[in-house]
N, C-alpha and C positions, 0 to 999 in steps of 0.2 A: 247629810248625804244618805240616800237609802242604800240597801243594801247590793240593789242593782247596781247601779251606779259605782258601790265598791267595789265590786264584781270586775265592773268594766276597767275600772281601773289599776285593779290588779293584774288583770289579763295583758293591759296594754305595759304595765312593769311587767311581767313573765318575758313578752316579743323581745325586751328589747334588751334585757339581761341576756339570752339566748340568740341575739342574733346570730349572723352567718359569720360577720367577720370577728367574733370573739374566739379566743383560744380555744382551739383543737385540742381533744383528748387525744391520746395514743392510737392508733389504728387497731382492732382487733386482730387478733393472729388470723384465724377465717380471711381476712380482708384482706392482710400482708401475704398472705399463700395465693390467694387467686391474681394479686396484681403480677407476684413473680410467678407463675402459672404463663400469665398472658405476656411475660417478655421471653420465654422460651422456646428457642427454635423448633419450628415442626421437626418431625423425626419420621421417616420410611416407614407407614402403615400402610401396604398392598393389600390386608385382608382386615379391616376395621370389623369389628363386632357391632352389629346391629342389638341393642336393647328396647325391648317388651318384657310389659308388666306381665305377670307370671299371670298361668292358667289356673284356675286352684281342681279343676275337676280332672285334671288332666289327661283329659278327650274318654275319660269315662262318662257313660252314662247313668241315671239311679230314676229310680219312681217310687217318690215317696205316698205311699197308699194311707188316708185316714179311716179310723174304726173309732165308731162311737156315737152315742143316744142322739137325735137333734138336740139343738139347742143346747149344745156343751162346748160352744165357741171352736169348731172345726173348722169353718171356714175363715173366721177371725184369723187364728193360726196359721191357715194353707195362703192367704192373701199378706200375714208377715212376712214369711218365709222365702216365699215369691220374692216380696219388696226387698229383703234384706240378702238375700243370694243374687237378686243384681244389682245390687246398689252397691256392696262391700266388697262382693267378690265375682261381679263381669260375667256371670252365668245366666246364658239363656233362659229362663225356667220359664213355665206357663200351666195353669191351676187348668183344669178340668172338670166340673163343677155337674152331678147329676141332676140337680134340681133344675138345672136350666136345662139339660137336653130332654126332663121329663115335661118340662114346659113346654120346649119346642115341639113336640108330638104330639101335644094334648091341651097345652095350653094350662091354664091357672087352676089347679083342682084343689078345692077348701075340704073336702067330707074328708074326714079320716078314717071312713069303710074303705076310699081307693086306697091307704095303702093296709089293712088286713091284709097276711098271707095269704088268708082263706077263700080272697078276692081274685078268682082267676083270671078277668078280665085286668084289673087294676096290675098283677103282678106280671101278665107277659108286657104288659104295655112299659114296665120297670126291668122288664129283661132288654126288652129292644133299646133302651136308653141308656143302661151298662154296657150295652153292647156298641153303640153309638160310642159311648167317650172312651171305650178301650180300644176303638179303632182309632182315635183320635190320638189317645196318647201315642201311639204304635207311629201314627206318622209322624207328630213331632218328635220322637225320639231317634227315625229315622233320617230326620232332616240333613243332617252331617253325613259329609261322606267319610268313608274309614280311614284314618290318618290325618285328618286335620288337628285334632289333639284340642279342640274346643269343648266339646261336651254338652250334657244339657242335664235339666232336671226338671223331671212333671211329676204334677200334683194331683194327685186324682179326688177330690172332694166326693167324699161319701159316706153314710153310713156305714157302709160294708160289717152290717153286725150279727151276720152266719159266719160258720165256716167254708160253706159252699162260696157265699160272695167273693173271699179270698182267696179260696182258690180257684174261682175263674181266672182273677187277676193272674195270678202266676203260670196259669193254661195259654193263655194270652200272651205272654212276654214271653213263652219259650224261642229263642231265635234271636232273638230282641235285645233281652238284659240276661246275668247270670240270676240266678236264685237269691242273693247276695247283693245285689244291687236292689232289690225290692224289700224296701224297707216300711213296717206298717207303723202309724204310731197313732196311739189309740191314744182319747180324751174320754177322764173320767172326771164326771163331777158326782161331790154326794150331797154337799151344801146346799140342802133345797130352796133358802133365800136367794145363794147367788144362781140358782138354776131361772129361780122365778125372776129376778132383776134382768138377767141378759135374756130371756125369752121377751119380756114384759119392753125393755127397752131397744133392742136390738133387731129381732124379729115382727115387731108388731108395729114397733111406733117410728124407729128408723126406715121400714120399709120392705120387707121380705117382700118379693113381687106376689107369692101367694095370700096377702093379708094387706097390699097398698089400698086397695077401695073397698076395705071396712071401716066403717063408721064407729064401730061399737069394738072399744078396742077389747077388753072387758071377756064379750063373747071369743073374739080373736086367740087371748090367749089360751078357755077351757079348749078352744079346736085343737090346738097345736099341741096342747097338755094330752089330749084323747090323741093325737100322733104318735105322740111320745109313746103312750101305754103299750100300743099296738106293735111297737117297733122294741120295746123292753120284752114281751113275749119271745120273740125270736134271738134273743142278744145272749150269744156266748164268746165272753172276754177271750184276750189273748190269753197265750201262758202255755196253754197244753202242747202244745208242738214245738216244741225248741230248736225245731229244725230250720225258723223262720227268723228272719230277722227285725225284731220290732223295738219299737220304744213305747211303755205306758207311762203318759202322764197321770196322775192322780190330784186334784183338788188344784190346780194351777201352779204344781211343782212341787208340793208341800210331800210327794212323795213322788218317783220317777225308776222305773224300772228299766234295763238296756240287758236286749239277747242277741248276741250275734251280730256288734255294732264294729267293724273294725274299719282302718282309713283313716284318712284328714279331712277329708268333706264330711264323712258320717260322724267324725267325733268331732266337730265344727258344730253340727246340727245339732248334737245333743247338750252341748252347753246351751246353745240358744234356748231351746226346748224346754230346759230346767230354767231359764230368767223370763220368759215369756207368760203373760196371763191376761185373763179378760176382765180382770176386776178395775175399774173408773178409778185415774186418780190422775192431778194436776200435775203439768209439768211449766214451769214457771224460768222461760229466757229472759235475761239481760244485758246486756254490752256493760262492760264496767266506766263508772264516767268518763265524763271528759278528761285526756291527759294533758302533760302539757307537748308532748309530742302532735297532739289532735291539734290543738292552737296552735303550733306551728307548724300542720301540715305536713310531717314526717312520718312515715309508717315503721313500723318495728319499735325496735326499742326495749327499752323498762322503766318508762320515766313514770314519776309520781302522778296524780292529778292535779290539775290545775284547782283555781276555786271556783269553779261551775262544776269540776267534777266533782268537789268534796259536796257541794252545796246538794248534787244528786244521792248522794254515800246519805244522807242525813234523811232525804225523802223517802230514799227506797229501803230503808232501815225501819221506818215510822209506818210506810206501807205493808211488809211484809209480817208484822204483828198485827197489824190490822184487817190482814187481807186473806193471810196462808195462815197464819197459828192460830188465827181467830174469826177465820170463813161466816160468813152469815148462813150459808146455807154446805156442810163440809161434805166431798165427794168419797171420804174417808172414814177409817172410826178413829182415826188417831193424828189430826191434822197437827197436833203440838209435837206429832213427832218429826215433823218436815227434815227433809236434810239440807245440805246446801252443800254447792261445787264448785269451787273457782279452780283457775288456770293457776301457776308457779308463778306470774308474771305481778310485778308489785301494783299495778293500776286496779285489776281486779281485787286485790287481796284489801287495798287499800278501801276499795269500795262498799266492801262489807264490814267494814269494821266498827260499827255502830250497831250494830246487830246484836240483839240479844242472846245470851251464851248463858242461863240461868239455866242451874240444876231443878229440875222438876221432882216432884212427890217419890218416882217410880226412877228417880236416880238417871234418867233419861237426860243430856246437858243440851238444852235448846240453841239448835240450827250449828251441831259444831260442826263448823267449816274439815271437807276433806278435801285437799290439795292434788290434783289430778296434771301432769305434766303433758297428758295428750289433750287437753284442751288448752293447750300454748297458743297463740295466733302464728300464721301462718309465717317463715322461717324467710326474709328476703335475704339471706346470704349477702351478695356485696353490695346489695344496695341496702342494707338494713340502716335506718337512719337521717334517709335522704327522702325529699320531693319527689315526686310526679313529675315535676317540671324540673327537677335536674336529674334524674335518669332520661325523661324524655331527649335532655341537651344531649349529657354524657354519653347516654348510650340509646342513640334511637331505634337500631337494628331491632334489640332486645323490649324496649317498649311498643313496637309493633309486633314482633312475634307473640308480646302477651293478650294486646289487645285484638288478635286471630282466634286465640284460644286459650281463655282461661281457665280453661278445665287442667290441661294437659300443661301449660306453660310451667317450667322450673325456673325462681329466679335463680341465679349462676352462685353455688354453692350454697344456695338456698332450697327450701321446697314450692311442691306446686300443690293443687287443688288436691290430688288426685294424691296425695304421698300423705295427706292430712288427714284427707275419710280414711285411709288405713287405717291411721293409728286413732283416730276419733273413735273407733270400732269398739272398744275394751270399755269406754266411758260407755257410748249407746245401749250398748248390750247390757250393763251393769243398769239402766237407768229403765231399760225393758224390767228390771227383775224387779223393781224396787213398787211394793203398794202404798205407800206413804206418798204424800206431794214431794218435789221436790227442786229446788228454785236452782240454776246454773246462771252464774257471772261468769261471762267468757269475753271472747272476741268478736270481732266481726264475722270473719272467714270461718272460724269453729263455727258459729250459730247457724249460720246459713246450711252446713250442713246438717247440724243436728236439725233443724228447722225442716231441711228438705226428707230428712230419711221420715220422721215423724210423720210429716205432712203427707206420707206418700208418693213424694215427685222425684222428678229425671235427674240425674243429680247433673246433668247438663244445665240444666234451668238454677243450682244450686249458685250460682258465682252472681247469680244478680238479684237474688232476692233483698230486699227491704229490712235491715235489724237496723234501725237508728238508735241514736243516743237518748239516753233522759227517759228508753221506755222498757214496760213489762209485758211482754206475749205471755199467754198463759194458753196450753195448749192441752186438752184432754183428749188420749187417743180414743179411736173408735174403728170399726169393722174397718173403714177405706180411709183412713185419714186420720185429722182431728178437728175436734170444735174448736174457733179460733177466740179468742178475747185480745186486745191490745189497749194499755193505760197510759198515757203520757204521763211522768209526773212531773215533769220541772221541763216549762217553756221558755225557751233561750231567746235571751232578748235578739242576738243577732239569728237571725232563723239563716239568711246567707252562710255564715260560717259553719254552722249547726248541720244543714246540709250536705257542706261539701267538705268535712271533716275526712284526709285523706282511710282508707279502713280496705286494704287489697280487694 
């Protein structure tokens, strides 16, 4: 008999050990509170409370202003920032980018005499283009009207590396924002290799619209480098006026200074701020195998893996020494230090557990597992346990309400989409900070979000992306996104079941 074949037929022993009509375990407390919940008589509510999810700006405004050389990952930053203020926390925000309003006036200019100071045609044509996007921030900041208690937040992308440039900003905003709400946060890099890798990779060969129809990439970056010099003449750091409210980054966090940072949105920013960088390095999804829950079609739970999930634990154990500790080509200098993340939940935990855990030279203990309870799968409250097709029976109301909106939908004593990216927040953020590779066994519903925050997407669009079983996304972020890779390693003989393994 091959191994398939035992496969098969262990599976078809799992079905039947576990059928529907074998002993009932005890009901969960959770379970037995919402049954007698739902046999208790309504009661006299004339004035019910309306619940929404909280505002985190709360109908304040802020304009986060950037100060810093090109090419020291500004806009990298101001395009995270963005992503990650509405994706986690429901804020309007919208970047303001000068290279593109200097575009728009002038079009695509390569000499690095237009920007000299000394250049007076080149510099009023860069006054009228600041002037351009601080009219611009000024009315999306206005957008709101007073009392809505929504808020917003703009990004103003720019050098800004005089003291004059910044205080126009703040000339600008008088009416506008308080003093205090205009916070600058400056990027410093000194590491001339990673200065030359993100010009060399980023600006030149991903695309900078001033360098897309050079041929000679080579030439491309001595121009951008002679940019640079010209804009290092004029460049005086924060720090002297404390009167201001800024944050300096130094080296991609490896030092981080804060003046006059107070609030829960500005001390929110500044954690990100310290786990955020531009340095290349893998981020490696998986769905932990097949459970035996998957095989019969039940969502929730904590069941073991089945033996197509073990047979998966064994591949992707063999793959990850050969793929992440020991890269052919490594996006890192220290890929044997990978880490690895699993959920609390035993199918994950189970799934790693062939994975090598060998102490290295430098005392380093290779891939040890740290156990993260916010990447749990999503929480079906009284339906935890059960079919698609018997909540659809049981309770139809409730399975149309989710398939309306699976963003928003809460199973009943359960969580929804939207209650999960919160608490996903504390992993992502920690997975922002980390330069090493690092491989996550989760869930389904986890990954899709982590999947979407990385990827840069709506996180509307996040409830139907694509994590199947049996595989490895490997995603490396970059300026707008990331570079995608996907590796099947264990093809299921039944590709029908394989498919339509229940996963919220």
């Amino acid at each position: 008999m091959s191994e398939d074949q035992k496969l098969s037929v262990e599976t078809k022993n799992l079905k039947e050990n576990m059928r529907e009509d074998s002993p009932k375990s005890p009901l969960p407390a959770h379970v037995r509170q919402a049954c007698e919940a739902a046999r208790m008589k309504p009661v006299s509510n004339p004035f019910p409370q309306n619940f929404e999810r909280p505002i985190y700006t709360n109908g304040d405004r802020f304009l986060l202003c950037l100060v810093g050389l090109p090419g020291r990952g500004k806009t990298f930053i101001s395009y995270r920032v963005k992503h990650w203020l509405i994706y986690f926390h429901d804020i309007p925000t919208k970047v303001v980018n000068l290279g593109n309003a200097r575009r728009r006036l002038v079009g695509q200019k390569k000499s690095p005499d237009f920007f000299n100071h000394s250049n007076s045609e080149g510099q009023a044509i860069l006054s009228r283009a600041r002037k351009e996007c601080l009219k611009e921030i000024r009315e999306f900041l206005t957008e709101d009207k007073e009392g809505t208690h929504v808020g917003r937040v703009a990004i103003y992308d720019a050098a800004n590396v005089t003291v004059k440039n910044r205080m126009d900003v703040i000339e600008e905003m008088k009416g506008v924002l308080p003093q205090s709400h205009i916070i600058f946060v400056e990027v410093i890099q000194t590491n001339k290799e990673n200065i030359e890798r993100h010009i060399r990779s980023v600006k030149v060969h991903v695309g900078m619209p001033d360098y897309k129809d050079e041929s000679d990439k080579d030439k491309a970056v001595d121009n951008y480098l002679e940019r640079v010099k010209l804009y290092q003449k004029e460049y005086v750091t924060m720090g002297k006026n404390r009167k201001l409210s800024f944050i300096k980054i130094v080296d991609d966090g490896r030092q981080v200074t804060v003046n006059r940072i107070k609030g829960f949105l500005p001390g929110q920013l500044v954690n990100y701020l310290m786990n955020i960088h531009t340095q290349p390095r893998p981020l490696y999804l998986s769905r932990h195998g097949e459970s035996q829950y998957n095989v019969l079609k039940k969502i929730g739970g904590n069941s073991p893996l089945s033996p197509q999930g073990e047979k998966y634990a064994v591949a992707l154990a063999k793959w990850v020494k050969e793929n992440v500790l020991n890269p052919k080509e490594a996006l890192t200098k220290s890929p044997k230090h990978a880490r690895l993340y699993t959920s609390s939940l035993r199918r994950t935990i189970d799934t790693v557990r062939h994975f090598d855990h060998s102490v290295q030279e430098d005392g380093w203990v290779t891939m040890r597992r740290r156990e993260w309870r916010a990447l749990d799968e999503i929480f079906a409250g009284v339906f935890d346990g059960m079919t698609y097709h018997q909540i659809k029976q049981k309770a139809p109301s409730q399975f149309e309400l989710r398939c309306k909106n699976k963003l928003e939908y809460r199973y009943p004593r359960g969580e929804s989409y939207q209650d999960v990216i919160k608490r996903v927040e504390q992993a992502v953020v920690t997975m922002e900070g980390l330069q090493d590779p690092v491989v996550v066994v989760a869930h389904q519903a986890v990954l899709r979000i982590v999947y979407a925050y990385f990827m840069m997407m709506d996180k509307n669009d996040a409830t139907t992306i694509s994590i199947p079983l049996n595989t490895v996304i490997k995603l490396v972020p970059r300026n707008h996104g990331c570079d995608e890779e996907r590796f099947v390693l264990v093809n299921k003989e039944n590709k029908e079941d394989s498919n339509n393994a229940p996963s919220h």
